[in-house]
C-alpha positions as CSV (number, residue, x, y, z in Angstrom):
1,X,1.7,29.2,-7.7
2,X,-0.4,28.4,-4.8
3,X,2.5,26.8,-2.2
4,X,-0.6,25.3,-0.2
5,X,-0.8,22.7,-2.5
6,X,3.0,21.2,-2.6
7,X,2.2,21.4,1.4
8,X,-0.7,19.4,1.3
9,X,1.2,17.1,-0.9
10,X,3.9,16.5,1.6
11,X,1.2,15.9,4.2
12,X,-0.5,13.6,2.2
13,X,2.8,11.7,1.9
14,X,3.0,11.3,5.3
15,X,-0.3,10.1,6.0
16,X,0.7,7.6,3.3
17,X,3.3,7.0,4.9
18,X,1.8,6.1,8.4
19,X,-1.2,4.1,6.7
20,X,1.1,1.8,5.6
21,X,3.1,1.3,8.6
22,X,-0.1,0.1,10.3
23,X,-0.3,-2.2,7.9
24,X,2.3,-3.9,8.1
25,X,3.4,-3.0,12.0
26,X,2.5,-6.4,13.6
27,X,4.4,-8.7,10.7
28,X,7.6,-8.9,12.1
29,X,6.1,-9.4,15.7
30,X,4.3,-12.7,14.3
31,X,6.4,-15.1,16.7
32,X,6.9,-12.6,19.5
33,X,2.6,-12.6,19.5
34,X,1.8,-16.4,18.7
35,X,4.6,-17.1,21.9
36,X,3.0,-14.2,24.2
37,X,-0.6,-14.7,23.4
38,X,0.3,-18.3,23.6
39,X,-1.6,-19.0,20.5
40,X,-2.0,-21.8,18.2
41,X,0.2,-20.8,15.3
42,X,1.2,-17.9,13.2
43,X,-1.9,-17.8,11.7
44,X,-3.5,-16.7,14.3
45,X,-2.1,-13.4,14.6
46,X,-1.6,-13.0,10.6
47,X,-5.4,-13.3,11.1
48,X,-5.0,-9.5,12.9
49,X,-3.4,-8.3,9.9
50,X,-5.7,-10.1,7.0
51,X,-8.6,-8.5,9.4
52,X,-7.6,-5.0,8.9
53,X,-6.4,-5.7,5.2
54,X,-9.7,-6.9,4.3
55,X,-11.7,-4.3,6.1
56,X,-9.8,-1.6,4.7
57,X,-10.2,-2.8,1.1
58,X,-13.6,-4.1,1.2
59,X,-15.9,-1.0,2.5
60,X,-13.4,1.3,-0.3
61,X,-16.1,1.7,-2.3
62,X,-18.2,3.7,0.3
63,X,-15.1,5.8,1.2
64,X,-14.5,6.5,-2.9
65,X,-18.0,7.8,-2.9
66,X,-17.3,9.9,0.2
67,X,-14.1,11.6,-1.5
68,X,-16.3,12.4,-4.2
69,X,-18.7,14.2,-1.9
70,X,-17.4,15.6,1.0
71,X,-14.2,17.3,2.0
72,X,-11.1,14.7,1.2
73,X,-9.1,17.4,3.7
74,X,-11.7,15.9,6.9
75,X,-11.9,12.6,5.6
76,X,-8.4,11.8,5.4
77,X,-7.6,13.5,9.3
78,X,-10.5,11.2,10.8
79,X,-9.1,8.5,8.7
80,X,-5.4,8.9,10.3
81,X,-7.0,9.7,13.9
82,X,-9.0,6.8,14.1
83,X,-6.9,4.4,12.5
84,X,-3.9,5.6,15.0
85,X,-6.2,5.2,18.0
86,X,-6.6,1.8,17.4
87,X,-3.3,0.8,16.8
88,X,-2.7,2.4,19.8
89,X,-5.1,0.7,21.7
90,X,-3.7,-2.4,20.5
91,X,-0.7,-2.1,22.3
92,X,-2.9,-1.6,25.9
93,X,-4.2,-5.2,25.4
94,X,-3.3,-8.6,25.7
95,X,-6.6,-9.9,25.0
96,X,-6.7,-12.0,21.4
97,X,-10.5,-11.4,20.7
98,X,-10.3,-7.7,21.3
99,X,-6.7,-7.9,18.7
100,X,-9.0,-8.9,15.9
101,X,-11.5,-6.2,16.4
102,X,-9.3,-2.8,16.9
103,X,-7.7,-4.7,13.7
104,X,-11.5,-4.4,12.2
105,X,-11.3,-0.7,13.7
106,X,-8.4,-0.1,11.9
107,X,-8.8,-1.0,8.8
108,X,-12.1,0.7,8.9
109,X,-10.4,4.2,9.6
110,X,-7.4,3.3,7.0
111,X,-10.0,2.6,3.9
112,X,-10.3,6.7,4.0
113,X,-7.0,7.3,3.0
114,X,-6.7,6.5,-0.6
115,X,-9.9,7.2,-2.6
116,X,-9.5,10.5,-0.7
117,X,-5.7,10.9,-1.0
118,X,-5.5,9.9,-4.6
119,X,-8.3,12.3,-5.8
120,X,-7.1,14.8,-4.0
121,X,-3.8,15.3,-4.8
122,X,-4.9,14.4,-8.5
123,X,-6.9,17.7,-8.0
124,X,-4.3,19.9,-7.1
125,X,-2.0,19.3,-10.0
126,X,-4.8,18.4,-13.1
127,X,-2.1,19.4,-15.8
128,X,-0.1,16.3,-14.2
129,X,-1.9,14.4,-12.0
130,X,0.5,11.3,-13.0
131,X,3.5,12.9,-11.1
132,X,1.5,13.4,-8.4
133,X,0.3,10.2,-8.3
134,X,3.9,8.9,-8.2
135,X,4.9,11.4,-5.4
136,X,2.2,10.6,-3.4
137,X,3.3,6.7,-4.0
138,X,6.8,7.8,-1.9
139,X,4.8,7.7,1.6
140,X,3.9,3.7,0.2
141,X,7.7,3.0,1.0
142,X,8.0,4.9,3.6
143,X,5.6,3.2,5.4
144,X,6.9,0.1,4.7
145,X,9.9,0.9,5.2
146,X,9.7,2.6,8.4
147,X,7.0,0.3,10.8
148,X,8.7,-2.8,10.2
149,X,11.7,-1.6,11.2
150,X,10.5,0.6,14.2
151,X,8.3,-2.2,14.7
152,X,11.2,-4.9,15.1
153,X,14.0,-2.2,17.0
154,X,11.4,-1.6,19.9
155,X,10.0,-4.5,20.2
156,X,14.2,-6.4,20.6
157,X,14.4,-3.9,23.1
158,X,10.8,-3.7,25.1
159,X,7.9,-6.1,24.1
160,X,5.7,-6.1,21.2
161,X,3.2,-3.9,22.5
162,X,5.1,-0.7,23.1
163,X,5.9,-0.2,18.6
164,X,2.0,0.0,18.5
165,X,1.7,2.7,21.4
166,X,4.4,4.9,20.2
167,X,3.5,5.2,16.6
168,X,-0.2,5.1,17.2
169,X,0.2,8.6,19.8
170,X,2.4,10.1,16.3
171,X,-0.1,9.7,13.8
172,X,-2.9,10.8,16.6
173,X,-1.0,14.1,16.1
174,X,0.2,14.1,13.2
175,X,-4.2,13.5,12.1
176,X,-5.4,16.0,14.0
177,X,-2.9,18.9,12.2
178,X,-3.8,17.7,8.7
179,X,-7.1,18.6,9.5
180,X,-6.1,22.2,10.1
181,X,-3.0,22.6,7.5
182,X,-3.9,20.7,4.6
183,X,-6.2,22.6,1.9
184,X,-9.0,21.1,-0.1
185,X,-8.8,21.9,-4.1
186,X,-10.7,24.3,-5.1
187,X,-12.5,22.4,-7.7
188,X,-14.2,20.0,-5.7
189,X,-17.6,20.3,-6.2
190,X,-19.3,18.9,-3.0
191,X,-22.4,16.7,-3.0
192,X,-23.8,13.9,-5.4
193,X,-21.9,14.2,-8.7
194,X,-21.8,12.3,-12.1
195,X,-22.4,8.5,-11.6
196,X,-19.6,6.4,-12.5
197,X,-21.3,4.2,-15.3
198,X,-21.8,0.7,-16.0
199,X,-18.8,1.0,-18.6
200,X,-16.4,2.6,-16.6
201,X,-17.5,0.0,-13.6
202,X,-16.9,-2.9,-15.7
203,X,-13.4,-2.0,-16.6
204,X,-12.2,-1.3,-13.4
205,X,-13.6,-4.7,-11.8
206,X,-11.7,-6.2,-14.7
207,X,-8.9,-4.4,-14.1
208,X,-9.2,-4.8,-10.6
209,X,-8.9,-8.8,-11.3
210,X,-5.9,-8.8,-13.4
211,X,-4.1,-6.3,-10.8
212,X,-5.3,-8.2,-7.7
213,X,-2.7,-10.9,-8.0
214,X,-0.1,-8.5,-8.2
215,X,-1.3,-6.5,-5.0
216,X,-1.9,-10.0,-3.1
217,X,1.7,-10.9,-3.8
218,X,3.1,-7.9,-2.9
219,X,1.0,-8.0,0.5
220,X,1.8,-12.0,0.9
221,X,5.8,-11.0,0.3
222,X,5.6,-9.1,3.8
223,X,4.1,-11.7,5.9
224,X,6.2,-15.0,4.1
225,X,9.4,-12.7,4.3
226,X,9.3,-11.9,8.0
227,X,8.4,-16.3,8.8
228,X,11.2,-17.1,5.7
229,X,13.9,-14.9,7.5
230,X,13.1,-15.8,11.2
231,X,12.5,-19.6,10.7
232,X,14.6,-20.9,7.6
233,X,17.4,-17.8,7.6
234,X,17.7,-17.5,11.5
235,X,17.2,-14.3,12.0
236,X,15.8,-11.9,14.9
237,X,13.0,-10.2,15.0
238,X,15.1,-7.0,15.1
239,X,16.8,-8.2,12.5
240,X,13.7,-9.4,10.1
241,X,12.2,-6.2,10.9
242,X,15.0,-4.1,9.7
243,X,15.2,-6.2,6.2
244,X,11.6,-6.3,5.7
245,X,11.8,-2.3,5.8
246,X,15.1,-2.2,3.7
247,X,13.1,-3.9,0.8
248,X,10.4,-1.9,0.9
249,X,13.1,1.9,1.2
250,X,13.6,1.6,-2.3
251,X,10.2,2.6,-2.9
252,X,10.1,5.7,-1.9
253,X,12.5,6.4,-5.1
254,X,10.5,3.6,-7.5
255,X,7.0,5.4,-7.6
256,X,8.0,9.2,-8.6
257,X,10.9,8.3,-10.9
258,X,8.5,5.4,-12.5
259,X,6.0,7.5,-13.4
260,X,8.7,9.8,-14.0
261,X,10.1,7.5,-16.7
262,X,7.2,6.1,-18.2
263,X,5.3,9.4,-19.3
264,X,3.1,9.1,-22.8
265,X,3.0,5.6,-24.4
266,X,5.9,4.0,-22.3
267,X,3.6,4.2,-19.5
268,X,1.9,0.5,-20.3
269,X,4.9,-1.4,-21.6
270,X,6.6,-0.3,-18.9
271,X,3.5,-1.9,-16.4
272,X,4.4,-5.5,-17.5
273,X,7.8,-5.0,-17.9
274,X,8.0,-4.2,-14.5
275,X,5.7,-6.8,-13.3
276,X,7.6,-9.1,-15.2
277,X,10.8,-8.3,-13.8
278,X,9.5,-8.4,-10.0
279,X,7.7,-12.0,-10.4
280,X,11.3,-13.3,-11.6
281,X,13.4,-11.6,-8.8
282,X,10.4,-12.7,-6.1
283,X,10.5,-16.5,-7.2
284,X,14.4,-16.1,-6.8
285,X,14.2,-15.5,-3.6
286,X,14.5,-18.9,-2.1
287,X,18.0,-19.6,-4.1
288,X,19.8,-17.4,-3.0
289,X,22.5,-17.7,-0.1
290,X,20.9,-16.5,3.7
291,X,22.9,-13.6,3.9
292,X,22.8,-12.2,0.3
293,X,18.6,-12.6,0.8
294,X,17.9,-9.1,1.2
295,X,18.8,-8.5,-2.6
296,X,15.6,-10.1,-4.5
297,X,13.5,-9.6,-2.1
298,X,14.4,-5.6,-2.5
299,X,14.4,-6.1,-6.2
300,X,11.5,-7.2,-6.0
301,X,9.5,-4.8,-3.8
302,X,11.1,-1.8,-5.3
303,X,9.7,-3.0,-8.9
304,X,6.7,-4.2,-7.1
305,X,5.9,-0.6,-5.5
306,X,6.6,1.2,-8.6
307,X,4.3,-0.8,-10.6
308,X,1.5,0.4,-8.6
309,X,2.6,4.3,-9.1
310,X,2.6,3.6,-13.0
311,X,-1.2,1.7,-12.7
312,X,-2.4,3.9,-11.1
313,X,-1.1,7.4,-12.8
314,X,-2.1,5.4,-16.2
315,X,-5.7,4.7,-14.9
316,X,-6.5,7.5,-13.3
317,X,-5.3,9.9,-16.0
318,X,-8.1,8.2,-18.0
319,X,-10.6,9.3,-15.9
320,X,-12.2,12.6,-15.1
321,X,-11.8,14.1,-12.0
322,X,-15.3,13.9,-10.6
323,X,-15.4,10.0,-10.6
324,X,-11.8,8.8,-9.5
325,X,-12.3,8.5,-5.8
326,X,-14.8,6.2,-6.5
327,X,-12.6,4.3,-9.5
328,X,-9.9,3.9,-7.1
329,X,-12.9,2.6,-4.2
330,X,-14.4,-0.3,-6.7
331,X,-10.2,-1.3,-7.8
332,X,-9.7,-1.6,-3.9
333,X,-12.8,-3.3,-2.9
334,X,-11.6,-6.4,-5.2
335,X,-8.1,-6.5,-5.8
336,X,-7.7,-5.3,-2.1
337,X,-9.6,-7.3,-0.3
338,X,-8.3,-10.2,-2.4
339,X,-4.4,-9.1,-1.5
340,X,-5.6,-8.8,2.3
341,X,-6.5,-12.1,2.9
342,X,-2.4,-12.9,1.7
343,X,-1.3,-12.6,5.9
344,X,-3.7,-15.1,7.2
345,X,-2.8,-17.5,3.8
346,X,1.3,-17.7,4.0
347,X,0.6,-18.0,7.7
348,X,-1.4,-21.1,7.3
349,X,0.8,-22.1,4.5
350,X,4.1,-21.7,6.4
351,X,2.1,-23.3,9.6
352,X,1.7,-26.8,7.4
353,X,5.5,-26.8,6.3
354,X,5.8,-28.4,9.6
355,X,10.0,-29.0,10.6
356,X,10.5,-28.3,6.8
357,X,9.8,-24.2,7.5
358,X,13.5,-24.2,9.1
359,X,14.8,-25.1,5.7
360,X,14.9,-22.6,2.9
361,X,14.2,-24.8,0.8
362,X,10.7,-25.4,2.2
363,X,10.0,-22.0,0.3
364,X,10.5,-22.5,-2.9
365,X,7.1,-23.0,-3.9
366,X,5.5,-20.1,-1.6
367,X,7.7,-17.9,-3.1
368,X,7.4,-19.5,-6.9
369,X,3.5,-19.3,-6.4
370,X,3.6,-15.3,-5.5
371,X,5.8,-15.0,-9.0
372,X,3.3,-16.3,-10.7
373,X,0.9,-13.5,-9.8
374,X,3.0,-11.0,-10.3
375,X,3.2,-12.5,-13.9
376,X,-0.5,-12.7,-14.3
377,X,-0.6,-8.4,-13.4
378,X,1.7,-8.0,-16.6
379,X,-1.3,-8.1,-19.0
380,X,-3.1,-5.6,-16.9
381,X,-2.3,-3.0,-19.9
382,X,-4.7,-4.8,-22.5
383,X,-7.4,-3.4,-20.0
384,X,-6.3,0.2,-19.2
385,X,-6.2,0.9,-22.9
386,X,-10.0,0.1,-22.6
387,X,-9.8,3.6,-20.5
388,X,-9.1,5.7,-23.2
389,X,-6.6,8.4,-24.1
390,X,-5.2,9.9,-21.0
391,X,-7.0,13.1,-20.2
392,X,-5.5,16.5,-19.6
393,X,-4.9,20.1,-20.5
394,X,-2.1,19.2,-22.9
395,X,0.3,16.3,-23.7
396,X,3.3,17.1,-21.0
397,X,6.8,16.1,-22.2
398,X,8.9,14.0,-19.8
399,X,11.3,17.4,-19.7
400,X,8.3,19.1,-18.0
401,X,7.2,16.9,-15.7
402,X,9.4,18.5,-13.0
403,X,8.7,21.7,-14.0
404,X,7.2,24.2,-11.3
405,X,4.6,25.9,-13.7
406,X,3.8,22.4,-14.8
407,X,3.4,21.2,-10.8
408,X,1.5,24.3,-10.4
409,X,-1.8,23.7,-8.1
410,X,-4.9,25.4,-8.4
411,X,-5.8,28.9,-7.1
């Protein structure tokens, strides 16, 4: 058993991890910013976020082919180091215009991370690469779990400015040893490659249009979440920053134990079920008592997250391993960039509620309208099927899916 390979894992888990907590770092700052900056509305600096979101999704494509071609080891340090550098950057400015372009910079950097990550890990474990998949999915709620909150606790205590400094200098570090540490499989086959097909195109741009209204909620629950607790539910930025990470904890449990669950044909059921469920606990959200809110809106993210562990381990065991960087490059370039223009929308939204955004009522239909996507994702299996069978050395029984010859990376 090569141990290099459950190491690189755990790296890659935590680069997920920090990925996604520059995401999602400035959300609960939104009012601390829009008062500083003395800007027009929240809008303006969900525009920061919606920046890097749609940045990072849209040029996914070029990374995907770049995981299929060079070292995914490289590619994922530089995309951590430069990512970090502008977050950190970010909190050595007060200037607005110069915001919105480290956000570009960052999301630039960040759009390495999972064509490489997800092929990569895929690589390592070939007899499973759905379990990996899920594993890799527990640095998603980490992430979001952990820059929210950080974000929220330093800023009470400091200014807004000083969560982005700190955590940029940790993934700075934290980039530069993956680069050293982590191992490249040994199957990757550097240079051009098979091309990825008209077919297989098609499907994932349909897919990637089903599956887009789920990501967009899931992004748009973040940013509507941190305005809904501050403005209707009273809350303090501290305090919104520490629920908005709460909701997303559960995640880090959701992605391994749904693929976990759903192995063989439960996989697609389980896809809408899931999405199902998470549209009806998200629409909920606006019913129920102030203090009692953190309960859908965890519901919610945790089925939410581990819906996109399940897509993804059913997609991209469909797939052969020379081509699903760039599968994973095409889904992002549509459904992502579609998600990551959700910041700048609830922000605009929640700006025209007007006095009614200090009522919770005012949020019934923001929250109603993201239910409905995640609704929409639940037919999302009639187009994976289009895939094929899932590919792989043998059919793995959910009993060995935990097993360490079946985990077993490559030599």
């Amino acid at each position: 058993m090569d141990r290099r390979s459950h190491f690189t894992l755990a790296l890659c888990v935590l680069l997920h991890a920090f990925t996604h907590a520059y995401g999602v770092i400035l959300v609960p700052l939104y009012l601390l910013m829009t008062a500083d900056l003395h800007l027009g509305g929240v809008k303006a600096v969900a525009l920061i976020v919606t920046a890097y979101g749609v940045v990072y999704n849209a040029c996914s494509f070029a990374a995907g082919t770049m995981a299929d071609r060079f070292d995914r080891r490289v590619l994922l340090g530089i995309g951590l180091i430069g990512n970090a550098a502008a977050i950190m950057c970010m909190g050595l400015t007060r200037d607005y215009p110069l915001l919105l372009l480290l956000g570009v910079l960052a999301g630039l950097f960040g759009t390495l991370f999972h064509p490489s990550a997800n092929a990569l890990v895929c690589a390592h474990y070939p007899k499973n690469p759905g379990m990996a998949i899920g594993l890799l999915g527990m640095g998603s709620g980490l992430g979001f779990f952990a820059g929210p909150q950080f974000a929220g606790w330093r800023a009470q205590h400091s200014n807004w400015q000083r969560p982005c400094i700190e955590l940029g200098l940790a993934g700075l570090v934290l980039g530069t040893l993956f680069i050293f540490i982590a191992k490249e499989a040994g199957e990757h086959r550097r240079g051009s490659g098979p091309k990825l097909g008209s077919r297989l195109s098609r499907l994932v741009v349909m897919l990637s249009a089903i599956l887009g209204w789920r990501d967009f909620a899931g992004v748009a629950t973040m940013s509507l979440a941190s305005i809904y607790l501050q403005r209707a539910c009273g809350r303090t930025v501290q305090e919104a920053g520490l629920i908005l990470g709460l909701m997303m904890l559960l995640g880090m449990i959701a992605n391994p134990l749904g693929v976990f669950l759903t192995h063989g044909r439960r996989r697609l059921p389980a896809l809408s079920a899931v999405c199902v469920a998470g549209g009806i606990s998200l629409a909920s959200t606006p019913f129920f008592p102030a203090a009692w809110v953190l309960v859908p809106l965890c519901a919610a993210q945790t089925l939410q997250l581990g819906s996109y562990a399940i897509s993804d381990a059913a997609t991209l065991e469909r797939v052969t391993p020379a081509v699903r960087g760039r599968v994973v490059g095409v889904f992002l370039t549509f459904a992502g960039t579609l998600a990551a223009l959700s910041p700048w929308c609830m922000g605009f939204w929640t700006d025209r509620l007007g006095p009614v955004a200090s009522r919770q009522s005012g949020y019934v239909w923001p929250f109603a309208t993201l239910g409905l996507m995640m609704l929409v994702a639940a037919f999302a299996p009639l187009v994976i099927r289009k895939f094929g069978e899932p590919s792989g050395v043998r059919p793995i029984t959910v009993a060995e899916e935990i097993m360490p010859e079946t985990m077993e990376g490559l030599v």
